[in-house]
Backbone as JSON Lines, residues from 0, in Angstrom:
{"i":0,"aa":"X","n":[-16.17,-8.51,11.0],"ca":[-16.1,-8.11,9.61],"c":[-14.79,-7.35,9.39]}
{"i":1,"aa":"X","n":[-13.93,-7.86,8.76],"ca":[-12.44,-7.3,8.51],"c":[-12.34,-6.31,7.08]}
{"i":2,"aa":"X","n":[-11.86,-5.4,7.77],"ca":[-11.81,-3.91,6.54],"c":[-10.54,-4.02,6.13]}
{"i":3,"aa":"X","n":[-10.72,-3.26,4.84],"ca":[-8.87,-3.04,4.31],"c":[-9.11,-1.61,3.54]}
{"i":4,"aa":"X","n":[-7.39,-1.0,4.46],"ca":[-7.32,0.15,4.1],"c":[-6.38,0.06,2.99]}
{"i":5,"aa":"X","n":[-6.55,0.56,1.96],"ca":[-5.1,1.37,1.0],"c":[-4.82,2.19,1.05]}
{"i":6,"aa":"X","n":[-3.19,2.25,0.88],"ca":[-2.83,3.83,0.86],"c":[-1.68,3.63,0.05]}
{"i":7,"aa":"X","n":[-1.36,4.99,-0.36],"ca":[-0.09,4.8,-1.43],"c":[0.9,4.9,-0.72]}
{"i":8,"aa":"X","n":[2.31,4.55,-1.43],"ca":[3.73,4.34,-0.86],"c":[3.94,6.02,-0.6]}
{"i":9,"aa":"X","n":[5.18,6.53,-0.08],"ca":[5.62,8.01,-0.23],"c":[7.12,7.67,-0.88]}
{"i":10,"aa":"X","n":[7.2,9.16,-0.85],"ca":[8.58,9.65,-1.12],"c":[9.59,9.55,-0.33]}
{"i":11,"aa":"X","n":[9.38,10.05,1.07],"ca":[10.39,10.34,2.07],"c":[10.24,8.99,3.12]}
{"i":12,"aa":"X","n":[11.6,8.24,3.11],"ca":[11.92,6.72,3.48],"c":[13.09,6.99,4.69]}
{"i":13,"aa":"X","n":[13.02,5.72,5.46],"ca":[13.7,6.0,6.7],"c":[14.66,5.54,5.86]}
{"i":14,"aa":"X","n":[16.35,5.68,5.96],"ca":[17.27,4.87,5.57],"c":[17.7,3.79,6.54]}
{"i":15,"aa":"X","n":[18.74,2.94,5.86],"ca":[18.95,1.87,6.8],"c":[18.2,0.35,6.67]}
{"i":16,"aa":"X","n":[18.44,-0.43,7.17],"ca":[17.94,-2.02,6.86],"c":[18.68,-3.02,8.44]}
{"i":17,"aa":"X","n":[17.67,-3.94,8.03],"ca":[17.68,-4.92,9.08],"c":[17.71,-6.22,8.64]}
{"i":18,"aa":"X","n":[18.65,-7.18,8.88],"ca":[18.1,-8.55,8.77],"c":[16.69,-9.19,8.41]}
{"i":19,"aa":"X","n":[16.19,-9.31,7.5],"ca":[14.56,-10.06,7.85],"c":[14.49,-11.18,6.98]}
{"i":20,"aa":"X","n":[13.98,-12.01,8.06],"ca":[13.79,-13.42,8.23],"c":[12.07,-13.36,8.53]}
{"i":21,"aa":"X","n":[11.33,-13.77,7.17],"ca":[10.14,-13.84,7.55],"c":[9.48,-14.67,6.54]}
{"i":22,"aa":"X","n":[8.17,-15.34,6.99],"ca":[7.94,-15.51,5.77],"c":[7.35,-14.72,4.37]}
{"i":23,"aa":"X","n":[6.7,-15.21,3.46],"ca":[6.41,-14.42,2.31],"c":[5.39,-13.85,2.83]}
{"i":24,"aa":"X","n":[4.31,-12.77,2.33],"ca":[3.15,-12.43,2.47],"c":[3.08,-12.53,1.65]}
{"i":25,"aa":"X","n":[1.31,-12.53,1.3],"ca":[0.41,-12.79,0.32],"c":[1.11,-12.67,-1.48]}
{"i":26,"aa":"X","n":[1.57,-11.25,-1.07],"ca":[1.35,-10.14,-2.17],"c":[3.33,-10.5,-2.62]}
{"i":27,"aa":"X","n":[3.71,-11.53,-2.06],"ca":[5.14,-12.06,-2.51],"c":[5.49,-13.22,-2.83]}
{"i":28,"aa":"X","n":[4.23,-14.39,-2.68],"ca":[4.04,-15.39,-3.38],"c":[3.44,-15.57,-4.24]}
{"i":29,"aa":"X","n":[4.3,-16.41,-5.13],"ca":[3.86,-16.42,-6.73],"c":[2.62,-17.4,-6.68]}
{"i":30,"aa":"X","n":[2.9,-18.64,-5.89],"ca":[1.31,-19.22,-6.28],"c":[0.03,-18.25,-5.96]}
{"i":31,"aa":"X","n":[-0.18,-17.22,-5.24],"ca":[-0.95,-16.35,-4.67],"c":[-1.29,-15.61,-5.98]}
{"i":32,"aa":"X","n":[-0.08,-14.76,-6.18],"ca":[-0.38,-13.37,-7.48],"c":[1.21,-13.85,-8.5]}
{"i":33,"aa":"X","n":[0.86,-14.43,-9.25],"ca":[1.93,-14.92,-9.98],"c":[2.28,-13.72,-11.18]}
{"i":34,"aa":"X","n":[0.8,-13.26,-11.83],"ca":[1.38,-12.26,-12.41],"c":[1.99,-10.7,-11.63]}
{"i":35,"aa":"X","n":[1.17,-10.25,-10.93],"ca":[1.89,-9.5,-9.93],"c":[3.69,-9.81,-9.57]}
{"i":36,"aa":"X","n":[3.95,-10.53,-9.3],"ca":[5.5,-10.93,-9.02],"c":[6.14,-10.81,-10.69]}
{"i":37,"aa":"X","n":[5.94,-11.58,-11.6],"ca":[6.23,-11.31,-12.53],"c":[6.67,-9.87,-13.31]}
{"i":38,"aa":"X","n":[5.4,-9.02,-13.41],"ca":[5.39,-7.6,-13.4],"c":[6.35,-7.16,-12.22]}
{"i":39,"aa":"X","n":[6.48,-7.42,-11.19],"ca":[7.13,-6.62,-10.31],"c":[8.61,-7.02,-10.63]}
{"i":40,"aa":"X","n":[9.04,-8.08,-10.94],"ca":[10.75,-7.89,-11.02],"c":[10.55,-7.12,-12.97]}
{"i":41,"aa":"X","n":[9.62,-7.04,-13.46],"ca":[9.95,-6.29,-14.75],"c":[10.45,-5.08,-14.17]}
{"i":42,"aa":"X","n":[9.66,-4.51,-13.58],"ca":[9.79,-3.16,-12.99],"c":[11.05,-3.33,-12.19]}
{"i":43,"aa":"X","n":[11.44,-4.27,-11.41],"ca":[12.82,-3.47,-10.58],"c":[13.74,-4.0,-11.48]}
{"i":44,"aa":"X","n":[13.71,-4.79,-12.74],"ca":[14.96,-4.76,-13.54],"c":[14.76,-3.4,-14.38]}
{"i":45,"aa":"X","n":[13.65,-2.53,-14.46],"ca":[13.69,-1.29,-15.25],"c":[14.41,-0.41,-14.55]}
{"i":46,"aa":"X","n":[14.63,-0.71,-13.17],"ca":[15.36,0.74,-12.66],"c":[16.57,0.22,-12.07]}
{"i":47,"aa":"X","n":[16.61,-1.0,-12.45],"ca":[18.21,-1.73,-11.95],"c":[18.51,-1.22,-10.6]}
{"i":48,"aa":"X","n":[17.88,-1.87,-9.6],"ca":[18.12,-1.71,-8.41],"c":[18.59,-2.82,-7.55]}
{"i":49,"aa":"X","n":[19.32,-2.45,-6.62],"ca":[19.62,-4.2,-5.89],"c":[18.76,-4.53,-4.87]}
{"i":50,"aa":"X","n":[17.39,-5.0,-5.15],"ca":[16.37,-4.84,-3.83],"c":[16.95,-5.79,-2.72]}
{"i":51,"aa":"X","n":[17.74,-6.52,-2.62],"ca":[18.33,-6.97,-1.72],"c":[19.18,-6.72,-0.55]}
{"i":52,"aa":"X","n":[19.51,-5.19,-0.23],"ca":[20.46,-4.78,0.42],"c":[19.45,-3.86,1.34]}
{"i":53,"aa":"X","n":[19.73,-3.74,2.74],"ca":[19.14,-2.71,3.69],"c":[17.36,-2.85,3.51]}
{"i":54,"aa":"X","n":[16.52,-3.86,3.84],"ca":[15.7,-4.13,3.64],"c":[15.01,-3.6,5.08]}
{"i":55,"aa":"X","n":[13.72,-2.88,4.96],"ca":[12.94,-2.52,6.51],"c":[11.54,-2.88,5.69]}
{"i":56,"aa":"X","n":[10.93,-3.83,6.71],"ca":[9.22,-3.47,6.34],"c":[8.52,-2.08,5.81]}
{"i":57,"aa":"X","n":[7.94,-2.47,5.11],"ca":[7.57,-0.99,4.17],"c":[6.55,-0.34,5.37]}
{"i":58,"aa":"X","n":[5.94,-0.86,6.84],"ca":[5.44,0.32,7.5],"c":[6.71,0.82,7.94]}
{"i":59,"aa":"X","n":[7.59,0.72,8.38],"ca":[8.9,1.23,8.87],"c":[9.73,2.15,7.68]}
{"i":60,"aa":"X","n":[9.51,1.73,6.49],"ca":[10.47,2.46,5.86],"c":[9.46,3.63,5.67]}
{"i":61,"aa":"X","n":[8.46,3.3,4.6],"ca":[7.94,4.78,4.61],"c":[7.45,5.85,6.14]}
{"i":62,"aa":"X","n":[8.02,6.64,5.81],"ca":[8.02,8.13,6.64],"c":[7.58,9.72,5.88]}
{"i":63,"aa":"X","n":[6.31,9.53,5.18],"ca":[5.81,10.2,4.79],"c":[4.93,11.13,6.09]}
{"i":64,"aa":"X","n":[4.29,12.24,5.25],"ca":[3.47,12.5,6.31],"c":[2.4,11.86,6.63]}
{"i":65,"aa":"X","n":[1.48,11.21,6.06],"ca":[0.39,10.11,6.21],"c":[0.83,9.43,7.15]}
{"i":66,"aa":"X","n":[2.12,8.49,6.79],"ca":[2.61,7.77,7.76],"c":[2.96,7.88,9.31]}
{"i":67,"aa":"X","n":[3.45,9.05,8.84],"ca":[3.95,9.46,10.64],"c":[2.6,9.33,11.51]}
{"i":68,"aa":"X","n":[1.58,10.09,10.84],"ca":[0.35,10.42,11.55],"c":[-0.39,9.42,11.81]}
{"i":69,"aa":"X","n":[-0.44,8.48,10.79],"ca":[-1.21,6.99,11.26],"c":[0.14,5.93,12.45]}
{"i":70,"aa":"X","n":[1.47,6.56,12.5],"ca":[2.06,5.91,13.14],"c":[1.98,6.5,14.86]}
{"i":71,"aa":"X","n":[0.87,7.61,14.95],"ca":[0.99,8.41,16.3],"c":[-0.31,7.06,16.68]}
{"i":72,"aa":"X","n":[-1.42,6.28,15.93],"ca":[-2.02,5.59,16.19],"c":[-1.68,4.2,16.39]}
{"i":73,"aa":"X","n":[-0.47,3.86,16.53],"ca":[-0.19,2.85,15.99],"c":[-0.69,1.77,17.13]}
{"i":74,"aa":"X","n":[-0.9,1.43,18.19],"ca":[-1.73,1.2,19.44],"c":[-2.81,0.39,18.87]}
{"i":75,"aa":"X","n":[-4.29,2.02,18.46],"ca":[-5.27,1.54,17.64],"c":[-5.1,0.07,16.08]}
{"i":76,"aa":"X","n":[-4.11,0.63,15.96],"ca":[-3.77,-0.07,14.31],"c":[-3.68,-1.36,14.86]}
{"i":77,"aa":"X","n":[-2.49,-1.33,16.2],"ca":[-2.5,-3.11,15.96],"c":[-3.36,-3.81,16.4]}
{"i":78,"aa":"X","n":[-4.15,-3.12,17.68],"ca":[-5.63,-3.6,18.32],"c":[-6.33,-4.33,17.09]}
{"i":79,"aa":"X","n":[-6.33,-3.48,16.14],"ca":[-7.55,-3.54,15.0],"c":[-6.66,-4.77,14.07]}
{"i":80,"aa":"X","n":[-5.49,-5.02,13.87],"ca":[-4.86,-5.8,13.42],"c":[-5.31,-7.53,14.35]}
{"i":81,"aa":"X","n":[-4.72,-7.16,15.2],"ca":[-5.15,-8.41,15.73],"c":[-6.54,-8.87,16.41]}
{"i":82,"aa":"X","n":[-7.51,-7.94,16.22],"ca":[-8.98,-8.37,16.2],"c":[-9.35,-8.98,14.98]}
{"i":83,"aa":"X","n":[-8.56,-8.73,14.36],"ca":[-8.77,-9.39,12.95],"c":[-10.15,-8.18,11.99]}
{"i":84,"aa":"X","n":[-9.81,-7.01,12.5],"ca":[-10.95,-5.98,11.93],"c":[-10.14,-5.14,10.43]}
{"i":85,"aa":"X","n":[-9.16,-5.54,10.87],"ca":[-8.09,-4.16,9.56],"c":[-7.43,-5.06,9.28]}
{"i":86,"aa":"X","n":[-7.22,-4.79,7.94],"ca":[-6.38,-4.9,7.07],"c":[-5.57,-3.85,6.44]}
{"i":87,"aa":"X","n":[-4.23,-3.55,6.07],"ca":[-3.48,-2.42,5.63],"c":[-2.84,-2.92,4.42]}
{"i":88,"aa":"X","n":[-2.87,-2.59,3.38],"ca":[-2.01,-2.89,2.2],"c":[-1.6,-1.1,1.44]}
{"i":89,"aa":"X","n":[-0.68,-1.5,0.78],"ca":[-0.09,-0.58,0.16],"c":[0.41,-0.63,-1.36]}
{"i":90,"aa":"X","n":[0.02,0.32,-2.7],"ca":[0.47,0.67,-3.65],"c":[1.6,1.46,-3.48]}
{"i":91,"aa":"X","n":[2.3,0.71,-4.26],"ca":[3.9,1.16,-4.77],"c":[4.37,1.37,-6.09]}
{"i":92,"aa":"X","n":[5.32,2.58,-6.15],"ca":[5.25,3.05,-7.23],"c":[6.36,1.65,-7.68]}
{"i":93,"aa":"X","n":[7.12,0.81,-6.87],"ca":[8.36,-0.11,-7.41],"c":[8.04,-1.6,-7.37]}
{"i":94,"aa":"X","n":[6.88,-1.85,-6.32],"ca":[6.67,-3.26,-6.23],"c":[5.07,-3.52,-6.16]}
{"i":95,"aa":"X","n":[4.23,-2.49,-6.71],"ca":[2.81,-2.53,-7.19],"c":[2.39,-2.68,-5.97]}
{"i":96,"aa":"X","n":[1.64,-4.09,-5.37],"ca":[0.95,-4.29,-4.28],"c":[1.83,-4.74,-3.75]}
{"i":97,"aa":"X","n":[1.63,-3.99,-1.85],"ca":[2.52,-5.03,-0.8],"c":[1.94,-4.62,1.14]}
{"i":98,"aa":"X","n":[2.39,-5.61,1.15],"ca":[1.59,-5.88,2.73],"c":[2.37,-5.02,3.33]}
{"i":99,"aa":"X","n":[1.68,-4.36,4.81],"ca":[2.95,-3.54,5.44],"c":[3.81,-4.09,5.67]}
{"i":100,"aa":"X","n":[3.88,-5.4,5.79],"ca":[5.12,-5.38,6.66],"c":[6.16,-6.41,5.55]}
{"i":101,"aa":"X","n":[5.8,-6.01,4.44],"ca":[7.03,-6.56,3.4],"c":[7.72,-5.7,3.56]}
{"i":102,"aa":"X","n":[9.36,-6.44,3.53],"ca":[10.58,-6.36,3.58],"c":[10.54,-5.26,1.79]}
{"i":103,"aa":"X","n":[11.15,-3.77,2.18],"ca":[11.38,-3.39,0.78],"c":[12.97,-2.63,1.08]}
{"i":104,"aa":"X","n":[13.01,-2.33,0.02],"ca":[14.55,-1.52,-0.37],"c":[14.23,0.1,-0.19]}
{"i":105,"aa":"X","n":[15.36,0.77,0.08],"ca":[15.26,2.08,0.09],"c":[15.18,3.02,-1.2]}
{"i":106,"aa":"X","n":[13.78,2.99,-2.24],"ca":[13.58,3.15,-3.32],"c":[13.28,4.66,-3.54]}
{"i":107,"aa":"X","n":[14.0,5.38,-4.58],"ca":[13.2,6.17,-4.63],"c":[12.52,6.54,-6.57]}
{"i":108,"aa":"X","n":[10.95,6.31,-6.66],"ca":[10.67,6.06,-7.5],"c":[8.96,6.3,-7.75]}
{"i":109,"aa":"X","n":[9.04,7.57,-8.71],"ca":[7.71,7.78,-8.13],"c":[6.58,7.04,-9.39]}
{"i":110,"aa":"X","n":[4.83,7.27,-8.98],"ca":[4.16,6.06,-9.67],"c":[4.17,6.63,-11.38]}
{"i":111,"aa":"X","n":[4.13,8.38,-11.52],"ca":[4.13,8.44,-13.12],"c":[5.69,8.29,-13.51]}
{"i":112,"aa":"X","n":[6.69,7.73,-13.19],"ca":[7.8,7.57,-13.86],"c":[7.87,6.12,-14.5]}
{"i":113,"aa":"X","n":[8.74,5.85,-15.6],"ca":[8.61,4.62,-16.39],"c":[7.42,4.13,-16.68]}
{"i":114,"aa":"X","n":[6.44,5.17,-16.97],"ca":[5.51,4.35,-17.04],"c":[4.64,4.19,-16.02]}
{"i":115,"aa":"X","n":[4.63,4.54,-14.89],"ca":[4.21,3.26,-13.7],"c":[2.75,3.1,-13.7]}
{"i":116,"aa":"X","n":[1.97,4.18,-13.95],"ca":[0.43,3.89,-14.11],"c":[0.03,3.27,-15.14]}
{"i":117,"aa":"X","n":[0.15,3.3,-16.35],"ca":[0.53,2.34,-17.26],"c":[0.74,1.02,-17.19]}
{"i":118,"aa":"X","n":[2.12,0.78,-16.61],"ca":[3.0,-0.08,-16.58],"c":[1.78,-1.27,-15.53]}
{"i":119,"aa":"X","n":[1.65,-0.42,-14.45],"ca":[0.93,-1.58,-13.36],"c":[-0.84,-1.6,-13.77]}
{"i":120,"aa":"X","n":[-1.47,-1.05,-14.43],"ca":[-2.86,-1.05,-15.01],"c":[-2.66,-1.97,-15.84]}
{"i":121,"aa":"X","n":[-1.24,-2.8,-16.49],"ca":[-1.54,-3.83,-17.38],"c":[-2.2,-4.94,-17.02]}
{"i":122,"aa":"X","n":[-3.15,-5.14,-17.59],"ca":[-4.49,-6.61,-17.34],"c":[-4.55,-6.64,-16.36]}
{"i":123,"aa":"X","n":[-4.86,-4.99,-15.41],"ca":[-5.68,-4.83,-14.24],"c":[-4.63,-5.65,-13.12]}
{"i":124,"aa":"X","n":[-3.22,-5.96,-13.12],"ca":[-2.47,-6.57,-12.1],"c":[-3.11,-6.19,-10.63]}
{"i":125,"aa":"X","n":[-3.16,-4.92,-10.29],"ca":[-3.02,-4.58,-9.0],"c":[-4.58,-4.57,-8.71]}
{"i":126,"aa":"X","n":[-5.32,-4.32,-9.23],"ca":[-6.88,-4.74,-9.02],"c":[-7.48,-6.32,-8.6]}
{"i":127,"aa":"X","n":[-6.35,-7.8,-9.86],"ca":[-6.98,-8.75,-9.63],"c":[-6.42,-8.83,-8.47]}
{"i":128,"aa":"X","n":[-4.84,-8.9,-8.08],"ca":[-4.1,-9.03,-6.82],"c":[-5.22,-8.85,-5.42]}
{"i":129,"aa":"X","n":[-5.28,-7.37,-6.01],"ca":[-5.85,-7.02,-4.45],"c":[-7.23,-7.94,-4.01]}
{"i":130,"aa":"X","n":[-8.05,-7.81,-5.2],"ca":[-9.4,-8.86,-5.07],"c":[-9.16,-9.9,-4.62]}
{"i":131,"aa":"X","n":[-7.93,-10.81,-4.88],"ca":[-7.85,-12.21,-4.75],"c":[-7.72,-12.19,-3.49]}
{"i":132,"aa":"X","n":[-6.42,-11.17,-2.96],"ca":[-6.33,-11.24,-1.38],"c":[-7.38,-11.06,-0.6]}
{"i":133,"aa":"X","n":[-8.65,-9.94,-0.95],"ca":[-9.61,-9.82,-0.16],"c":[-10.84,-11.29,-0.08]}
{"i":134,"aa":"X","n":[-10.28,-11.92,-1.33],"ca":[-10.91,-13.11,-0.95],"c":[-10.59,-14.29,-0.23]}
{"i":135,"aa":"X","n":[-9.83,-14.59,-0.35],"ca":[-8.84,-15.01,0.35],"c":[-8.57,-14.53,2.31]}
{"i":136,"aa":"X","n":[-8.83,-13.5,2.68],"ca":[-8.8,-12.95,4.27],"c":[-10.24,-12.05,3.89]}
{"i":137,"aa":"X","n":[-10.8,-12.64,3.39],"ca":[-12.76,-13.02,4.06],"c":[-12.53,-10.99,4.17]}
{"i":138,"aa":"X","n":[-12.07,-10.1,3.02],"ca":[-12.1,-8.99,3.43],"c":[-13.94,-8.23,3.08]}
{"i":139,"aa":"X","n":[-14.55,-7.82,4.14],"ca":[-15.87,-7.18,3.71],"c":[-15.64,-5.86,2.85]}
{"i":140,"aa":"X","n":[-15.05,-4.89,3.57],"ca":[-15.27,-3.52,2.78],"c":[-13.97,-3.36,2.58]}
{"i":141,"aa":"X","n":[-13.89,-2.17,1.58],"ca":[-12.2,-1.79,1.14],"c":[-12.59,-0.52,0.75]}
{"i":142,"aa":"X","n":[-11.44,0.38,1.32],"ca":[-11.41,1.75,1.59],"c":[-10.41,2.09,0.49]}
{"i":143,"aa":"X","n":[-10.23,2.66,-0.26],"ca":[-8.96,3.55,-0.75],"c":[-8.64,4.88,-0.45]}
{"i":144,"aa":"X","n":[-7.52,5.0,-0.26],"ca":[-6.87,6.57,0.26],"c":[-5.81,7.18,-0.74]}
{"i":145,"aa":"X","n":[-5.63,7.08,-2.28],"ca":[-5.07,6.96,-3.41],"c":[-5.52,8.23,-4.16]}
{"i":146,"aa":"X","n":[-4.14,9.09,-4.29],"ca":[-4.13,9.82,-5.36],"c":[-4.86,9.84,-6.59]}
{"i":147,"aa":"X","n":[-6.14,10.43,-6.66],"ca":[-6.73,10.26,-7.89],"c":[-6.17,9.94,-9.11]}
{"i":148,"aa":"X","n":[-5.01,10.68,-9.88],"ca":[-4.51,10.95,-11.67],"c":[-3.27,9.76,-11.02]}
{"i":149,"aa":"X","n":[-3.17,9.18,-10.35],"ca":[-2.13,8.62,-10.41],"c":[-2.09,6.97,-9.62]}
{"i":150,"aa":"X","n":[-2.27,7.05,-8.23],"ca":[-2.03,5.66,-7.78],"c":[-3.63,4.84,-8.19]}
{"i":151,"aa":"X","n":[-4.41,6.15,-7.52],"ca":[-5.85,5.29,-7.99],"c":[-6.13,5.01,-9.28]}
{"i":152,"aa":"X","n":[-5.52,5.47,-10.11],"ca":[-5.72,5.06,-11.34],"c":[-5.07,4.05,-11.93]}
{"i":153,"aa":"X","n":[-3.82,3.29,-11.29],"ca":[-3.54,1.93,-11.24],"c":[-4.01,0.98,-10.86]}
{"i":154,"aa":"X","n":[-4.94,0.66,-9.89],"ca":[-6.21,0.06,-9.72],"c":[-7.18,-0.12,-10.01]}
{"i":155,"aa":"X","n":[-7.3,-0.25,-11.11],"ca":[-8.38,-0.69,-11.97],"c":[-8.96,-2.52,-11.74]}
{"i":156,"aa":"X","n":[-10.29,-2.52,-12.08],"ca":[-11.23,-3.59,-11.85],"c":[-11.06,-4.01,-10.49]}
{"i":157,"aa":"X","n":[-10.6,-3.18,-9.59],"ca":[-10.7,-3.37,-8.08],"c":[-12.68,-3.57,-7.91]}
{"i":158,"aa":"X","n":[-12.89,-4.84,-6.74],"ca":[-14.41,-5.01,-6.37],"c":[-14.53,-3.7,-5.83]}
{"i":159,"aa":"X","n":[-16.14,-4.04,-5.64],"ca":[-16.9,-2.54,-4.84],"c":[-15.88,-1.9,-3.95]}
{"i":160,"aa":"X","n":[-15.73,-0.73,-3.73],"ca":[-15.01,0.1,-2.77],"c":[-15.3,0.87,-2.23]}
{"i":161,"aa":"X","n":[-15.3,1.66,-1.32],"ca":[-15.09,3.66,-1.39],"c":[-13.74,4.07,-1.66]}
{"i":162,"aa":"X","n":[-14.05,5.05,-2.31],"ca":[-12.24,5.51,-2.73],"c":[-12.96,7.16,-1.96]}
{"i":163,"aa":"X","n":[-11.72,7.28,-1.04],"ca":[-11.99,8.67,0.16],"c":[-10.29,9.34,-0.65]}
{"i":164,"aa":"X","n":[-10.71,10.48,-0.89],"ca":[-9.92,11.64,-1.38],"c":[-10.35,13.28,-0.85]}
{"i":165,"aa":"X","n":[-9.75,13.76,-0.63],"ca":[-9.79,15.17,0.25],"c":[-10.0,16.12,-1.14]}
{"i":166,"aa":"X","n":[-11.0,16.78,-1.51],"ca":[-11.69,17.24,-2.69],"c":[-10.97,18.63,-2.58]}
{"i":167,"aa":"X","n":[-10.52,19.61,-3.5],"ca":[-10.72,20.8,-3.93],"c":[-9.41,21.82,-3.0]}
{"i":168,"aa":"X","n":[-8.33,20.67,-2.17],"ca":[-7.39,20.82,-1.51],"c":[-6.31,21.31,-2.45]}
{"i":169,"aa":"X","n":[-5.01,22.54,-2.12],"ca":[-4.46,22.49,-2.64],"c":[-3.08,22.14,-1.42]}
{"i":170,"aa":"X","n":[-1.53,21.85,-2.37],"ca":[-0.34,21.53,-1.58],"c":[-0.95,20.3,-0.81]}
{"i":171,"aa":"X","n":[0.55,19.69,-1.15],"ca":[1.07,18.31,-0.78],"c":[0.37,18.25,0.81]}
{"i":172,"aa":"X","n":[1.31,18.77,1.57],"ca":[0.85,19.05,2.61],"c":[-0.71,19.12,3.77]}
{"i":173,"aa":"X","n":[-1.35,20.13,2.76],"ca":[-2.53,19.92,3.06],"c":[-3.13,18.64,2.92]}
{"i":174,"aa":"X","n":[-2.88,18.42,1.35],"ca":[-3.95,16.84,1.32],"c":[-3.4,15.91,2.08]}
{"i":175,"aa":"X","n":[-2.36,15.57,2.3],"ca":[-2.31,14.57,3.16],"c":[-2.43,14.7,4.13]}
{"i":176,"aa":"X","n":[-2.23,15.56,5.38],"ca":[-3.29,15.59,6.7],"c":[-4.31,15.68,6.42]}
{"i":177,"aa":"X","n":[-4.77,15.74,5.47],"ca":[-6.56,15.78,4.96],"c":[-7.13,13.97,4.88]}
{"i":178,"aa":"X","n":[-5.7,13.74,3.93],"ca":[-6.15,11.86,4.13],"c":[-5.35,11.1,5.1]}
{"i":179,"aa":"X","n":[-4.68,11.8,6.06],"ca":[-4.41,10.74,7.29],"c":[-5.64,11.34,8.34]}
{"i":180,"aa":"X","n":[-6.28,12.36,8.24],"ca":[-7.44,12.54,9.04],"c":[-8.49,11.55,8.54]}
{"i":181,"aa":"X","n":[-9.04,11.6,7.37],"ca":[-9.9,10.03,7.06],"c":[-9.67,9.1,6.96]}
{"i":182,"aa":"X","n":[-8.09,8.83,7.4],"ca":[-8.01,7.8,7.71],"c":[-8.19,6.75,8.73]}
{"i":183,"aa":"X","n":[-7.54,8.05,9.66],"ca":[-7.92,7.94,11.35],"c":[-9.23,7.49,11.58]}
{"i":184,"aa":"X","n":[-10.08,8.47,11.08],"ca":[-11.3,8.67,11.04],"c":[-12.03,7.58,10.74]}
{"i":185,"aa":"X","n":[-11.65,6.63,9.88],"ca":[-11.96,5.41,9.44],"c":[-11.46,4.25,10.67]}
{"i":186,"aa":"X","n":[-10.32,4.08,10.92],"ca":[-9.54,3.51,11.87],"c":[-10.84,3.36,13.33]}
{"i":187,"aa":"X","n":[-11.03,4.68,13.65],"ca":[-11.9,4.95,14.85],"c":[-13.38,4.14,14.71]}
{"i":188,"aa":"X","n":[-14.14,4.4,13.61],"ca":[-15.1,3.64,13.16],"c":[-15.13,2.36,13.43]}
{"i":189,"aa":"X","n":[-13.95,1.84,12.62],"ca":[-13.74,0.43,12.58],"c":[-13.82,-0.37,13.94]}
{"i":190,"aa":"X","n":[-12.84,0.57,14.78],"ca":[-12.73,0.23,16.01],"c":[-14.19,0.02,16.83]}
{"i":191,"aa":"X","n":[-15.13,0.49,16.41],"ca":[-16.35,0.72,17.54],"c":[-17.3,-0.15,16.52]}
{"i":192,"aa":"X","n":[-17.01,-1.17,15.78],"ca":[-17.78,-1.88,14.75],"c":[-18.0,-3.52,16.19]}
C-alpha cells in the first residue's frame, strides 16, 4: 500500500545547477495535468524568471530545515521509495505541484506573494493534480505536512487525507522540527507497514 507525503517548498535553496537530462514527471506533463502546466508558466511569466538556467532537483535544491532533517533519513526514504511504499511530492510557491526530483530554478518566491494562494486554489489546480496522480500510482493514504493560512490552503478538493500540523507552536524554527519530527515519524510507520 503506497503512501504520499506532502510538504511545502522552503525559502533557503542550495545555489548552483547541473545538467539534467531526464524524463518529465507526472506533475510536468501536460497530457497528465494540462491545467496545472498552464497555470504554472502563468505564474513564472508573473515573476519573469529564466527557469532554465542552473536547474537541481527540487529534493537537492531545497535546504530548508525540514529538509535537512528528512535528508539525515535519506537511506529510510529511498528504501521506502523503492518498495514502492512512499511517495514524496511537493507544493511550491512558483511551480504549484512537483515531484522531488523535478528539475527547478533557484527561486525565491514565497506562497502569499502575487497572489499565490489565490492564484493556485483557481478551479482547485493543485487538489485535481494531486488526486489524479494518486490515481494514477494506486496512492492509498495521503499525509499533508502544509502550513495551515497558506500552502494548505492551496489545496483545496484534495481526496480524503490527514493534514498533520504541530498545534499551538510558536517560531519558524520550532514548527518545523515539530513537522520534520512527524514526518519522520510517519516515514518509520510506513516502513514497518
Amino acid at each position: 500500500m503506497k503512501q504520499l507525503i506532502i510538504i511545502p517548498c522552503c525559502s533557503k535553496k542550495v545555489d548552483g545547477g547541473i545538467e539534467i537530462n531526464q524524463e518529465l514527471t507526472f506533475f510536468e506533463n501536460i497530457n497528465n495535468v494540462p491545467q496545472l502546466i498552464n497555470r504554472r508558466n502563468e505564474r513564472i511569466n508573473l515573476t519573469n524568471l529564466n527557469i532554465q538556467e542552473e536547474l537541481l532537483p527540487a529534493w537537492d535544491r531545497y535546504d530548508g530545515r525540514i529538509y535537512r532533517r528528512l535528508k539525515e533519513h535519506q537511506t529510510l526514504i529511498n528504501s521506502l521509495i523503492a518498495k514502492n511504499k512512499l511517495d514524496i511530492i511537493i507544493i511550491s510557491a512558483l511551480y504549484g505541484v512537483i515531484n522531488i526530483n523535478t528539475p527547478i530554478t533557484n527561486y525565491n518566491l514565497e506562497m502569499k506573494a502575487l497572489g499565490g494562494v489565490n492564484f493556485w486554489r483557481f478551479n482547485n489546480i493543485l487538489g485535481h493534480s494531486i488526486n489524479q496522480y494518486c490515481l494514477q500510482n494506486d496512492i492509498k493514504n495521503i499525509y499533508t505536512f502544509l502550513t495551515p493560512g497558506s500552502y494548505y490552503s492551496a489545496v483545496r478538493g484534495l481526496r480524503e487525507h490527514i493534514q498533520v500540523w504541530p498545534e499551538g507552536l510558536r517560531g519558524a524554527n520550532n514548527i518545523n522540527n515539530h513537522s520534520a519530527d512527524f514526518i519522520i515519524h510517519r516515514l518509520m510507520q510506513i516502513n514497518e507497514l
